[in-house]
MDTraj code that builds the backbone (N, CA, C; nanometers):
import mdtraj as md
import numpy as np

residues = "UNK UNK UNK UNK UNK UNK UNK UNK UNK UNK UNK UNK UNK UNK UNK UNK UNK UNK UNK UNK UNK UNK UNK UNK UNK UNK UNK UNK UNK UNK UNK UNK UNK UNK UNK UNK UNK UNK UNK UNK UNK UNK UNK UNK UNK UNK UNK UNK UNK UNK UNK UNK UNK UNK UNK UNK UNK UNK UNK UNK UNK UNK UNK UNK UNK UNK UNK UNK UNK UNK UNK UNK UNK UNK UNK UNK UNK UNK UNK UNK UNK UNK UNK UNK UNK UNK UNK UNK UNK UNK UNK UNK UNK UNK UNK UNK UNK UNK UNK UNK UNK UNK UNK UNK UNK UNK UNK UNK UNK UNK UNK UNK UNK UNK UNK UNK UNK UNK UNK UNK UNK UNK UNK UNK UNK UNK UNK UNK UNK UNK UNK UNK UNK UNK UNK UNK UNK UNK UNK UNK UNK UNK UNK UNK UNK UNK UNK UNK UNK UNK UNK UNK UNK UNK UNK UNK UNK UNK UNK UNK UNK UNK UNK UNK UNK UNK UNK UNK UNK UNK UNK UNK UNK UNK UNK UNK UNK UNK UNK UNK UNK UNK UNK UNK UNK".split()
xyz = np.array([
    [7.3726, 11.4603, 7.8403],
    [7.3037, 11.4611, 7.9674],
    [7.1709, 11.5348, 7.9509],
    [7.0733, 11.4961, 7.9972],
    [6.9160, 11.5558, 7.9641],
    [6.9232, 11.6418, 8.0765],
    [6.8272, 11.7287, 8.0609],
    [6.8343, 11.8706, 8.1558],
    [6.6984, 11.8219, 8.2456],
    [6.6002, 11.7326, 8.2410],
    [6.5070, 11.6667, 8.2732],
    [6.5537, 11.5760, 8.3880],
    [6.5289, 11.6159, 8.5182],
    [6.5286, 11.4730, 8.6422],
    [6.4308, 11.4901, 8.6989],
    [6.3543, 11.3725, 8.7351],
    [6.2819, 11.3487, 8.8245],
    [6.1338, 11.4361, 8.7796],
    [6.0994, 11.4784, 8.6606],
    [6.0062, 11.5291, 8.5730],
    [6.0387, 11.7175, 8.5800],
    [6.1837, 11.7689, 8.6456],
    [6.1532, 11.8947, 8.6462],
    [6.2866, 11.9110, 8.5242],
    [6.2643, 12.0126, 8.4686],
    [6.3824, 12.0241, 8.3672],
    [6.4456, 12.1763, 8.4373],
    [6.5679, 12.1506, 8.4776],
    [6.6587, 12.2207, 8.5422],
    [6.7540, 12.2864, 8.4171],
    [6.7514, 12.2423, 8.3178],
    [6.7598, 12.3680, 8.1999],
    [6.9313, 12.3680, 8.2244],
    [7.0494, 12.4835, 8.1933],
    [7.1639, 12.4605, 8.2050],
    [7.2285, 12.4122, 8.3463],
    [7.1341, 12.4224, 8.4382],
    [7.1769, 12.3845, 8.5664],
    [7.1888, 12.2637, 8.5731],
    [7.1378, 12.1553, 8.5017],
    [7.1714, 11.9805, 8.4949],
    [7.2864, 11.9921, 8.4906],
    [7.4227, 12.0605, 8.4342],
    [7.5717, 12.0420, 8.3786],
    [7.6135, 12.0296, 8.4929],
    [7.5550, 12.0780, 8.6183],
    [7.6160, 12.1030, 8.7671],
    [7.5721, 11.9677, 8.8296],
    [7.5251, 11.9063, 8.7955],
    [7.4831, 11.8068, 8.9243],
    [7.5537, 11.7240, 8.9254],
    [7.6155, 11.7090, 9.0320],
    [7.7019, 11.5815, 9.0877],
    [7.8005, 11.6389, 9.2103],
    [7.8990, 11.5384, 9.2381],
    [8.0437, 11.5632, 9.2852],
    [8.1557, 11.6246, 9.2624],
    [8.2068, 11.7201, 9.2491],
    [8.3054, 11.7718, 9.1783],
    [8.4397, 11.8082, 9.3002],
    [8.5530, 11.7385, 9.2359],
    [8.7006, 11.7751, 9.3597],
    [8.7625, 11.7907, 9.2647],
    [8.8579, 11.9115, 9.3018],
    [8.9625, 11.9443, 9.2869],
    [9.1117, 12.0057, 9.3422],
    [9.2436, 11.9473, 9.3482],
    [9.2915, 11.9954, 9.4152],
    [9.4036, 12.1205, 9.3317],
    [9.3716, 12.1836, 9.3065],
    [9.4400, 12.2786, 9.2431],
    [9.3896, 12.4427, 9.2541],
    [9.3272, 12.3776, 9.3813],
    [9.3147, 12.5415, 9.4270],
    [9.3774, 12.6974, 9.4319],
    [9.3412, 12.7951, 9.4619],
    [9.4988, 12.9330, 9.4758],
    [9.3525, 13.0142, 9.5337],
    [9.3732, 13.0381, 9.6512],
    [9.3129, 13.1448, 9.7391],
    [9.4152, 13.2845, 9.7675],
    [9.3681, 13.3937, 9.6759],
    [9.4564, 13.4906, 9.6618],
    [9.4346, 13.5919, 9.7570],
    [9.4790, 13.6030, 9.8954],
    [9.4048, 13.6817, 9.9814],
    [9.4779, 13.7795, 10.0905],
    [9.3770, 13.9144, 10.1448],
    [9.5100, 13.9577, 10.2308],
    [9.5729, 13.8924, 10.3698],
    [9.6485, 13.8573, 10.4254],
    [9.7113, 13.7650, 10.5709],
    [9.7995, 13.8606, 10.5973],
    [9.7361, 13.8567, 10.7838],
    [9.8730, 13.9308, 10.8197],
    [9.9477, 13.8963, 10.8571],
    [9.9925, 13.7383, 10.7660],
    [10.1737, 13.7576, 10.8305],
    [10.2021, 13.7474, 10.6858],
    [10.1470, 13.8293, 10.5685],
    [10.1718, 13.8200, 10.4123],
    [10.2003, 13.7767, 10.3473],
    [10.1845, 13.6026, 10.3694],
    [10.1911, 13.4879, 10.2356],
    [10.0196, 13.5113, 10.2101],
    [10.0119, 13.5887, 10.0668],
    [9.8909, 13.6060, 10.0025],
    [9.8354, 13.4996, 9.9435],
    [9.9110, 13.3992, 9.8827],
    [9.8458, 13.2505, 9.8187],
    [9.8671, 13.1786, 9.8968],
    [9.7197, 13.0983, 9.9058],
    [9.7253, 12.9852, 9.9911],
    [9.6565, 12.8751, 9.8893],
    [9.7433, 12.7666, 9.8176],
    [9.6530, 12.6572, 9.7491],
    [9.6169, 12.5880, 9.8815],
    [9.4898, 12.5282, 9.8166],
    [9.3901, 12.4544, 9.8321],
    [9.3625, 12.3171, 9.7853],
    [9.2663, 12.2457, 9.8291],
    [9.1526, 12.1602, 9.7743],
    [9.0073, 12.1401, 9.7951],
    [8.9462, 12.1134, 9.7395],
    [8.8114, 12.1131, 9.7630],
    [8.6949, 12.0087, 9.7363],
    [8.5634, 12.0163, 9.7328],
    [8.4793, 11.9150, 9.7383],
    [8.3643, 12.0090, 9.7291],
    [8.2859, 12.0139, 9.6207],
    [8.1717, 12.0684, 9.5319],
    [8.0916, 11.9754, 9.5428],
    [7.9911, 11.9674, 9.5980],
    [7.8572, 11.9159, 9.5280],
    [7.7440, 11.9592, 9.4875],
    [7.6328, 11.9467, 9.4317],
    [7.5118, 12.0067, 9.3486],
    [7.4345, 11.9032, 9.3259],
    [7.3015, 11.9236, 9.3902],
    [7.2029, 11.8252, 9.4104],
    [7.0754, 11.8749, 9.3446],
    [6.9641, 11.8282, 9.2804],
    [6.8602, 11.8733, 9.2591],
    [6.8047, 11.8992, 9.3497],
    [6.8009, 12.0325, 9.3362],
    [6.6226, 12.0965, 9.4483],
    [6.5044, 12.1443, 9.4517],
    [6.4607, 12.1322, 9.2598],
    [6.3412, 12.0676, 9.2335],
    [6.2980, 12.2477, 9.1751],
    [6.1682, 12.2674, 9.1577],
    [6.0778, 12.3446, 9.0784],
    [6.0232, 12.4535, 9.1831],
    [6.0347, 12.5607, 9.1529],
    [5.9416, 12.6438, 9.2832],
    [5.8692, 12.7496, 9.2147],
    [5.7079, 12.8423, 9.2383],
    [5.6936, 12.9688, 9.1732],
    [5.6590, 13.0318, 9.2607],
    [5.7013, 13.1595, 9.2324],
    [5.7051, 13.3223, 9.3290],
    [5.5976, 13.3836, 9.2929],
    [5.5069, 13.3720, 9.3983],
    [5.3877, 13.4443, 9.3845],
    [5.2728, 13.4166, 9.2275],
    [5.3227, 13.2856, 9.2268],
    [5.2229, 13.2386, 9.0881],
    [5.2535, 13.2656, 8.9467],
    [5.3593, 13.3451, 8.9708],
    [5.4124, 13.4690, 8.8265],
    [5.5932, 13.4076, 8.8129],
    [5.6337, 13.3976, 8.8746],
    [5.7774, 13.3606, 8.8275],
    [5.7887, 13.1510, 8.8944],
    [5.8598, 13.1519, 8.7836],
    [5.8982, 12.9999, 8.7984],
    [5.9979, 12.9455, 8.7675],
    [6.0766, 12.9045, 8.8826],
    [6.2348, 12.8761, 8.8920],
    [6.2765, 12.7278, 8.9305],
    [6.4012, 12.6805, 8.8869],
    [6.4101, 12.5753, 8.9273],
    [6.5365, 12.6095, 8.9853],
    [6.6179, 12.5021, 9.1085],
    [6.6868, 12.5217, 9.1444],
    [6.8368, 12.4201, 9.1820],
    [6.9092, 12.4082, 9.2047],
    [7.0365, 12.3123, 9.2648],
    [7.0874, 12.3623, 9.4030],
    [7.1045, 12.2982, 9.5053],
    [7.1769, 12.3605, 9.6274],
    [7.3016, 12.3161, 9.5807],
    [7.4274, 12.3503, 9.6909],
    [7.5182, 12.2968, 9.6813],
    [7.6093, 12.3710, 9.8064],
    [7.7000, 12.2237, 9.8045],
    [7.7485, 12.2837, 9.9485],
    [7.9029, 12.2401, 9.8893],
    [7.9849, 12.3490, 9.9593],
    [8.1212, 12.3557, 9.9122],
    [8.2542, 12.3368, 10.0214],
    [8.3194, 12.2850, 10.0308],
    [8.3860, 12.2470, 10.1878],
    [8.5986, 12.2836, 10.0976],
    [8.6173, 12.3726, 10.1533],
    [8.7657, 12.3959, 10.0896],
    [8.8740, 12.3963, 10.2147],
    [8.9276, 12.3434, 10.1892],
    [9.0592, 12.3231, 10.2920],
    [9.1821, 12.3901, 10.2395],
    [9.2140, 12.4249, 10.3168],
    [9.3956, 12.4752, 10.2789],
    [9.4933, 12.3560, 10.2982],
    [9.5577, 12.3395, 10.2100],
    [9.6651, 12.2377, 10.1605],
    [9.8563, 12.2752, 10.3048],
    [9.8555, 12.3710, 10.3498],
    [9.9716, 12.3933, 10.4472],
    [9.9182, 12.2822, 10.5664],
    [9.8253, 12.3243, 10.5896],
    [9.7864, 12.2720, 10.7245],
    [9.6356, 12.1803, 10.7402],
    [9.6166, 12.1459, 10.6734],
    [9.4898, 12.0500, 10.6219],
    [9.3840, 12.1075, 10.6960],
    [9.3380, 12.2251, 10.7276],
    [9.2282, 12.3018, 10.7404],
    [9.1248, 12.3475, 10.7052],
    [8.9595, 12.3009, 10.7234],
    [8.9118, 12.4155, 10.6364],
    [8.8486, 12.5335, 10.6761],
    [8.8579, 12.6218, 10.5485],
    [8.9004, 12.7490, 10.5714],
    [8.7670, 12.8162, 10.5137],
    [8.6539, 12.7451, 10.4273],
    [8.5541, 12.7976, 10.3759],
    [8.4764, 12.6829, 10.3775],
    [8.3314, 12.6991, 10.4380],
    [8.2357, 12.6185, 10.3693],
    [8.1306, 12.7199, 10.4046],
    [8.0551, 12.7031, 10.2494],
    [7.9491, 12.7511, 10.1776],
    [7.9018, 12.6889, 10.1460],
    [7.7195, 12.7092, 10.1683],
    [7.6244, 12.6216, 10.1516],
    [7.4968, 12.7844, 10.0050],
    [7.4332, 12.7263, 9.9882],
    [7.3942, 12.8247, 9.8276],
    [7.2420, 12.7436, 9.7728],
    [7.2098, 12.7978, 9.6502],
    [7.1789, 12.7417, 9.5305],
    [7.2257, 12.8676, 9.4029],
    [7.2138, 12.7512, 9.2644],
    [7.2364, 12.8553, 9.1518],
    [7.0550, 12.8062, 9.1327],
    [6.9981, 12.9170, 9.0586],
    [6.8427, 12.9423, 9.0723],
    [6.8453, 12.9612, 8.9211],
    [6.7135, 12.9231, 8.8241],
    [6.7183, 12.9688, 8.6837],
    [6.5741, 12.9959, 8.6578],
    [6.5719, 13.0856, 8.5872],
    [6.4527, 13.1196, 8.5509],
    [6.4448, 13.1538, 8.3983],
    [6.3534, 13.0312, 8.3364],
    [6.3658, 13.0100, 8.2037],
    [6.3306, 13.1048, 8.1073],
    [6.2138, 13.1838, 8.1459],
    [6.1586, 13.2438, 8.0442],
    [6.2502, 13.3657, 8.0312],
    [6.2860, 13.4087, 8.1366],
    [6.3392, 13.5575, 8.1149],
    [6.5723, 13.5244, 8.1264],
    [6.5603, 13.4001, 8.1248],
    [6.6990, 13.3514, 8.0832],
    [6.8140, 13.4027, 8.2071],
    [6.7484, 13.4200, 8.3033],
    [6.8020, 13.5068, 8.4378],
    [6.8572, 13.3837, 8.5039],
    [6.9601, 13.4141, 8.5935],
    [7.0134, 13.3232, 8.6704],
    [7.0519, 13.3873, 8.8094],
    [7.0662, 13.3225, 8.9283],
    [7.0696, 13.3723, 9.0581],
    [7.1608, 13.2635, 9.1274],
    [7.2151, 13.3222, 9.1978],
    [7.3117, 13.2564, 9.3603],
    [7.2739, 13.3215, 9.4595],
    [7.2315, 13.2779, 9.5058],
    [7.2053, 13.2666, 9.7004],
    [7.3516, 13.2193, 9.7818],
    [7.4222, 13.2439, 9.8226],
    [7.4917, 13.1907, 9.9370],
    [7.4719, 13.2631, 10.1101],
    [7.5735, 13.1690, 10.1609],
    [7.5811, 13.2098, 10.2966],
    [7.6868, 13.1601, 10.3353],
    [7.8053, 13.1674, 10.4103],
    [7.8993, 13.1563, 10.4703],
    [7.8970, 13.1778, 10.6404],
    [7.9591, 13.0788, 10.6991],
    [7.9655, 13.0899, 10.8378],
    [8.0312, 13.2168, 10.9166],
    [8.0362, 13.2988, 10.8625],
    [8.1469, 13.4122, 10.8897],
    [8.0092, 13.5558, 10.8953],
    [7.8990, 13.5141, 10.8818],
    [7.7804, 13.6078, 10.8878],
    [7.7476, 13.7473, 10.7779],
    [7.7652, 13.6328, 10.6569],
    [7.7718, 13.7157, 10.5072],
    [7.7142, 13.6083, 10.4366],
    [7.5918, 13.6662, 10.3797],
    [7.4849, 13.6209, 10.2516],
    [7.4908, 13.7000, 10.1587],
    [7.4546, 13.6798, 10.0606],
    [7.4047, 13.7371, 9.9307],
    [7.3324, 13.6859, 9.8394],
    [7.2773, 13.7747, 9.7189],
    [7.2130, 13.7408, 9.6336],
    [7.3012, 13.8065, 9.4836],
    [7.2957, 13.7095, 9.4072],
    [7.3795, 13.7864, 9.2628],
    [7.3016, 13.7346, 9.1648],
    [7.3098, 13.8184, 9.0957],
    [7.2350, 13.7787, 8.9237],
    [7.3131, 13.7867, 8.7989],
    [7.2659, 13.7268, 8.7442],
    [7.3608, 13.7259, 8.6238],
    [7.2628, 13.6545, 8.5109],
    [7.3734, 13.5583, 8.4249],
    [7.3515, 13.5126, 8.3011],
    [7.4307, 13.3870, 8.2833],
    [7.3846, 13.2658, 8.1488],
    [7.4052, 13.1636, 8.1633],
    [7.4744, 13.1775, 7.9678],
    [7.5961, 13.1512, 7.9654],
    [7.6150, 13.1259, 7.7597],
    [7.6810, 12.9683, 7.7684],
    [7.5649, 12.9075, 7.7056],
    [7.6057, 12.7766, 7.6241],
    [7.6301, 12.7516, 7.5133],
    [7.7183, 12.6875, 7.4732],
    [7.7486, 12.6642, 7.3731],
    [7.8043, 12.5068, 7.3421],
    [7.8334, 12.4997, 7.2382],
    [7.8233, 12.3038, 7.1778],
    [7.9302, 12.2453, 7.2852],
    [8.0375, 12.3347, 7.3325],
    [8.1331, 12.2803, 7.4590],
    [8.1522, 12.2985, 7.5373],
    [8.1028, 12.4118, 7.6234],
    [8.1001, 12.4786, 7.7321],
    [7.9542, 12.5207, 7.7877],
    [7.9333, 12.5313, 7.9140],
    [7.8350, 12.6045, 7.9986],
    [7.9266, 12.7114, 8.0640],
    [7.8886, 12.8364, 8.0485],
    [7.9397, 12.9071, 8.1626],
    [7.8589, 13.0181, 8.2092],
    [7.8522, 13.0385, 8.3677],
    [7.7622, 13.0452, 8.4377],
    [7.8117, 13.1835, 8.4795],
    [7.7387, 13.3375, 8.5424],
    [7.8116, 13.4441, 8.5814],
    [7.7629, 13.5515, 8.6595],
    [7.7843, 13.5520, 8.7516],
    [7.6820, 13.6355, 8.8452],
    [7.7533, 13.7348, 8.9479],
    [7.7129, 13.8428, 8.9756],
    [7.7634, 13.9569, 9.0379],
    [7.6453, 14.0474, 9.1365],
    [7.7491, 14.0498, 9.2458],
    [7.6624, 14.1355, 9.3823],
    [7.7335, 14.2088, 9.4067],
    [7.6964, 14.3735, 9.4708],
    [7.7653, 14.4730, 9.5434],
    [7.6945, 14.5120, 9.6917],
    [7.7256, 14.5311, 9.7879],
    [7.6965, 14.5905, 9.8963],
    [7.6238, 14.6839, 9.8628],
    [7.6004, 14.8116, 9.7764],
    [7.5748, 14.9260, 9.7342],
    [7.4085, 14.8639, 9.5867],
    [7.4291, 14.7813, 9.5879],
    [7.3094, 14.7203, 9.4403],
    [7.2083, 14.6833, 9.5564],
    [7.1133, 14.7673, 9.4722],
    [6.9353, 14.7262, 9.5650],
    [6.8727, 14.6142, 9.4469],
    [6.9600, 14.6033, 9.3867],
    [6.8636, 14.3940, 9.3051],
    [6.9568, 14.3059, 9.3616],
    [7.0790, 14.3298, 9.3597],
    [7.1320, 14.1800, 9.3951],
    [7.2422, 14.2521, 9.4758],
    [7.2223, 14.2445, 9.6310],
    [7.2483, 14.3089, 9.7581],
    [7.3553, 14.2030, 9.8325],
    [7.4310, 14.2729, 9.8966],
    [7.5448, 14.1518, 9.9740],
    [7.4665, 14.2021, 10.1489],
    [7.4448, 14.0989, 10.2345],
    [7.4290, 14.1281, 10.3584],
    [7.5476, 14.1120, 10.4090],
    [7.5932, 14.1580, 10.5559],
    [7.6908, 14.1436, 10.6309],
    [7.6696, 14.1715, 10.7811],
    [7.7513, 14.1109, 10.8862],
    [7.6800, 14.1492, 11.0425],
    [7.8238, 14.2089, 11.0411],
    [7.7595, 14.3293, 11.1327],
    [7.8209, 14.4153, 11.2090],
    [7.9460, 14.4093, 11.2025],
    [8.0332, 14.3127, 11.2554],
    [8.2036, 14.2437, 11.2843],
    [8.2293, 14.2803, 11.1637],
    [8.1662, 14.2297, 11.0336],
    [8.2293, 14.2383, 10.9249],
    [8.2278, 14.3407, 10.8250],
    [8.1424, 14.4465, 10.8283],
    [8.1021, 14.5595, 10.8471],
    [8.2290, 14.6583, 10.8919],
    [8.2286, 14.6353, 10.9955],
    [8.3513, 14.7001, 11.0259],
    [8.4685, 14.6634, 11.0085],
    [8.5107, 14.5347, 10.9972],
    [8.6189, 14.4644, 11.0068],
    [8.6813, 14.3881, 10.8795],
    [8.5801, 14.3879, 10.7942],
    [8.5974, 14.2883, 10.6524],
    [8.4705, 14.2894, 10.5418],
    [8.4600, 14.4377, 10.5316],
    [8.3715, 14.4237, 10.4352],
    [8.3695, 14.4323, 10.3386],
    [8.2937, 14.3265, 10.2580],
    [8.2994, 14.2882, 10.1105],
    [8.1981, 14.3592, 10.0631],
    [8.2695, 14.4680, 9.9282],
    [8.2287, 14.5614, 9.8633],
    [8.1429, 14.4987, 9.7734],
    [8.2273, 14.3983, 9.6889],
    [8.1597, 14.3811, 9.5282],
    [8.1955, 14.1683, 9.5324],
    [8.1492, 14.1606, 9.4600],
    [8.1481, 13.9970, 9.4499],
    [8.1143, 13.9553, 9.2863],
    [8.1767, 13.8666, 9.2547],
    [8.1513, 13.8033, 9.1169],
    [8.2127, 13.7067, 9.0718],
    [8.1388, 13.5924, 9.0313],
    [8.1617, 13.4711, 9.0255],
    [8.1193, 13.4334, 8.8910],
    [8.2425, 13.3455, 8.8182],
    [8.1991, 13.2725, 8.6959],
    [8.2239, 13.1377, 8.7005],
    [8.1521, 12.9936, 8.6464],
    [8.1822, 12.8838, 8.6636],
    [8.1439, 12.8712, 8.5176],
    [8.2288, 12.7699, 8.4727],
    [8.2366, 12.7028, 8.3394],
    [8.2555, 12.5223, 8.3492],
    [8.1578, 12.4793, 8.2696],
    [8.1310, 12.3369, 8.2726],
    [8.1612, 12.2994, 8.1497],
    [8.2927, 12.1840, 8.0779],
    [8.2929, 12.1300, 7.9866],
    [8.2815, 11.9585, 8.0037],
    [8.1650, 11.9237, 8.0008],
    [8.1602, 11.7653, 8.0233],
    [8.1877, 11.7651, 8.1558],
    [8.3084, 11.6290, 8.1980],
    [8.3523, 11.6326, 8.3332],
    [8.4396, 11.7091, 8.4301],
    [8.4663, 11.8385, 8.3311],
    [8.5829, 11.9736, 8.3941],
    [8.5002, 12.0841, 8.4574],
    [8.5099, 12.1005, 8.5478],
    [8.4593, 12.2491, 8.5840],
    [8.5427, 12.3206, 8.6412],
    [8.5686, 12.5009, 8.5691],
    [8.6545, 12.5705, 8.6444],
    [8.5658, 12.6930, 8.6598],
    [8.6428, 12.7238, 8.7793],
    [8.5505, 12.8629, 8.8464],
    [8.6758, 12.9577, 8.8879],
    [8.6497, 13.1346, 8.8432],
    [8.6793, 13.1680, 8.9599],
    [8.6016, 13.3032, 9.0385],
    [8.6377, 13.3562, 9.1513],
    [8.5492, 13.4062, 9.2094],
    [8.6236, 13.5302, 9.2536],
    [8.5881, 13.6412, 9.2065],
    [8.6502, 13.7960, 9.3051],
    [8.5683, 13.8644, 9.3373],
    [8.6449, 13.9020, 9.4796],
    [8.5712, 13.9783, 9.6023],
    [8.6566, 14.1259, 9.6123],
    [8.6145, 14.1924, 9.6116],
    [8.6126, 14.3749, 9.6718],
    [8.6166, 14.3529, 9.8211],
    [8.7292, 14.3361, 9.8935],
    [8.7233, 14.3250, 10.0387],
    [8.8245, 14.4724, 10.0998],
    [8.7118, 14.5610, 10.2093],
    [8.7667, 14.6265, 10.2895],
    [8.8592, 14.5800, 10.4248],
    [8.9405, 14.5296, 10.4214],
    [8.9946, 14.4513, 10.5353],
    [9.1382, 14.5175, 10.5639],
    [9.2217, 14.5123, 10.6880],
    [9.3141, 14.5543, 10.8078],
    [9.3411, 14.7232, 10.7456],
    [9.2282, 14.7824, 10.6772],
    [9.2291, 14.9222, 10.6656],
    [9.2730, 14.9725, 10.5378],
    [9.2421, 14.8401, 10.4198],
    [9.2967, 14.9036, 10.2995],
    [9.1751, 14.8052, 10.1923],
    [9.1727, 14.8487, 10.0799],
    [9.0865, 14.7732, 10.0209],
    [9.1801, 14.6861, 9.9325],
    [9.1449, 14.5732, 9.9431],
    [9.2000, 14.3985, 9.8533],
    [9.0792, 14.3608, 9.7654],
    [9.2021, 14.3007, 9.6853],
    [9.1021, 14.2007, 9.5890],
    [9.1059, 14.0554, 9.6139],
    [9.0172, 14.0065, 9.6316],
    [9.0497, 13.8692, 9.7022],
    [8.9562, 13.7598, 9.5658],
    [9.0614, 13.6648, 9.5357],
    [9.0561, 13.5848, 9.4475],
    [9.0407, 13.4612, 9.4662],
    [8.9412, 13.3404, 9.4389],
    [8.9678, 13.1932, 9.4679],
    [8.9289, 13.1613, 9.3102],
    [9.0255, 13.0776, 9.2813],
    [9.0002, 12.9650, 9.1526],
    [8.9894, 12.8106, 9.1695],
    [8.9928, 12.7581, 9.0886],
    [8.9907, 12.6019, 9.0790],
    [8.9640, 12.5197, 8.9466],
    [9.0099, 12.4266, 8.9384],
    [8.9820, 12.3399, 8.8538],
    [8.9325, 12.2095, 8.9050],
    [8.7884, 12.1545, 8.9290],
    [8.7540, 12.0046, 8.9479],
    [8.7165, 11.9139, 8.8415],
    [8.6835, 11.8016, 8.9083],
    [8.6399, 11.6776, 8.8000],
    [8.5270, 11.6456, 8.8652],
    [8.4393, 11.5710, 8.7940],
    [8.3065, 11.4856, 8.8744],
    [8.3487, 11.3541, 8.8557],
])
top = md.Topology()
chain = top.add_chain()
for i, resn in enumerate(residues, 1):
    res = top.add_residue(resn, chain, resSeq=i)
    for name in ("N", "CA", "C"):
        top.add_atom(name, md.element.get_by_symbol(name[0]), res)
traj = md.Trajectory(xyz[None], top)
């Protein structure tokens, strides 16, 4: 697959573009009536969103992607997240932007290791980090706040697995809250 569309070269972020479902979800989380796993399924996509530079001096290319996960008990969904993963070639830096309907954004940075069979992708935010900062409103703040965040995704050909842990202050104790997956494109 060429890292080149549409004349911008999106560099390891091409491995991401497309459709990706999987139903083999496990949302590891706290509930208060204490069934902690809840599998899942889901629906990944990643679109080109083209070339951008910051103040004339940095130059990034980017992918959005919007993520829609349902819980498998009750055919619900329970997360959708809308994002981009961001790359910046020269200095080999990588970034996630998200936002969630629940009134929590962030920014995480990390790093990208390829190799002849794998892409894998890895980025980390804390509430407490002044480079890569978690926002939160008020409700959640008080009610559910996410300490630390870190996310790895790995691309082999048509497999992608991810998983993602959260540092969550929630019903007055601190959790670790876990989502994985395995999709296909």
């Amino acid at each position: 697959m060429s890292s080149i569309i549409d004349g911008v070269d999106y560099g390891p972020l091409a491995v991401l573009i497309g459709t990706w479902s999987g139903v083999l979800g496990m949302d590891i989380s706290p509930e208060p009536d204490g069934d902690d796993h809840n599998p899942y399924f889901e629906t990944l996509v990643f679109e080109p969103a083209g070339d951008v530079d910051n103040a004339e001096v940095q130059e990034l290319v980017s992918v959005r992607y919007h993520q829609v996960v349902t819980r498998k008990r009750d055919n619900k969904i329970f997360h959708n997240e809308t994002g981009y993963l961001i790359w910046q070639a020269d200095t080999r830096l990588l970034m996630q932007t998200l936002s969630i309907p629940r009134g929590l954004s962030l920014v995480a940075g990390g790093s990208v290791n390829a190799t002849q069979h794998a892409v894998t992708f890895e980025v980390a935010a804390a509430a407490d980090s002044q480079d890569w900062p978690i926002a939160q409103s008020p409700f959640l703040t008080e009610h559910a706040f996410t300490k630390s965040f870190t996310h790895q995704i790995t691309v082999q050909g048509d497999q992608l697995s991810y998983s993602e842990t959260m540092l969550v202050s929630i019903y007055g104790e601190e959790h670790t809250h876990i989502d994985s997956n395995q999709l296909t494109r």
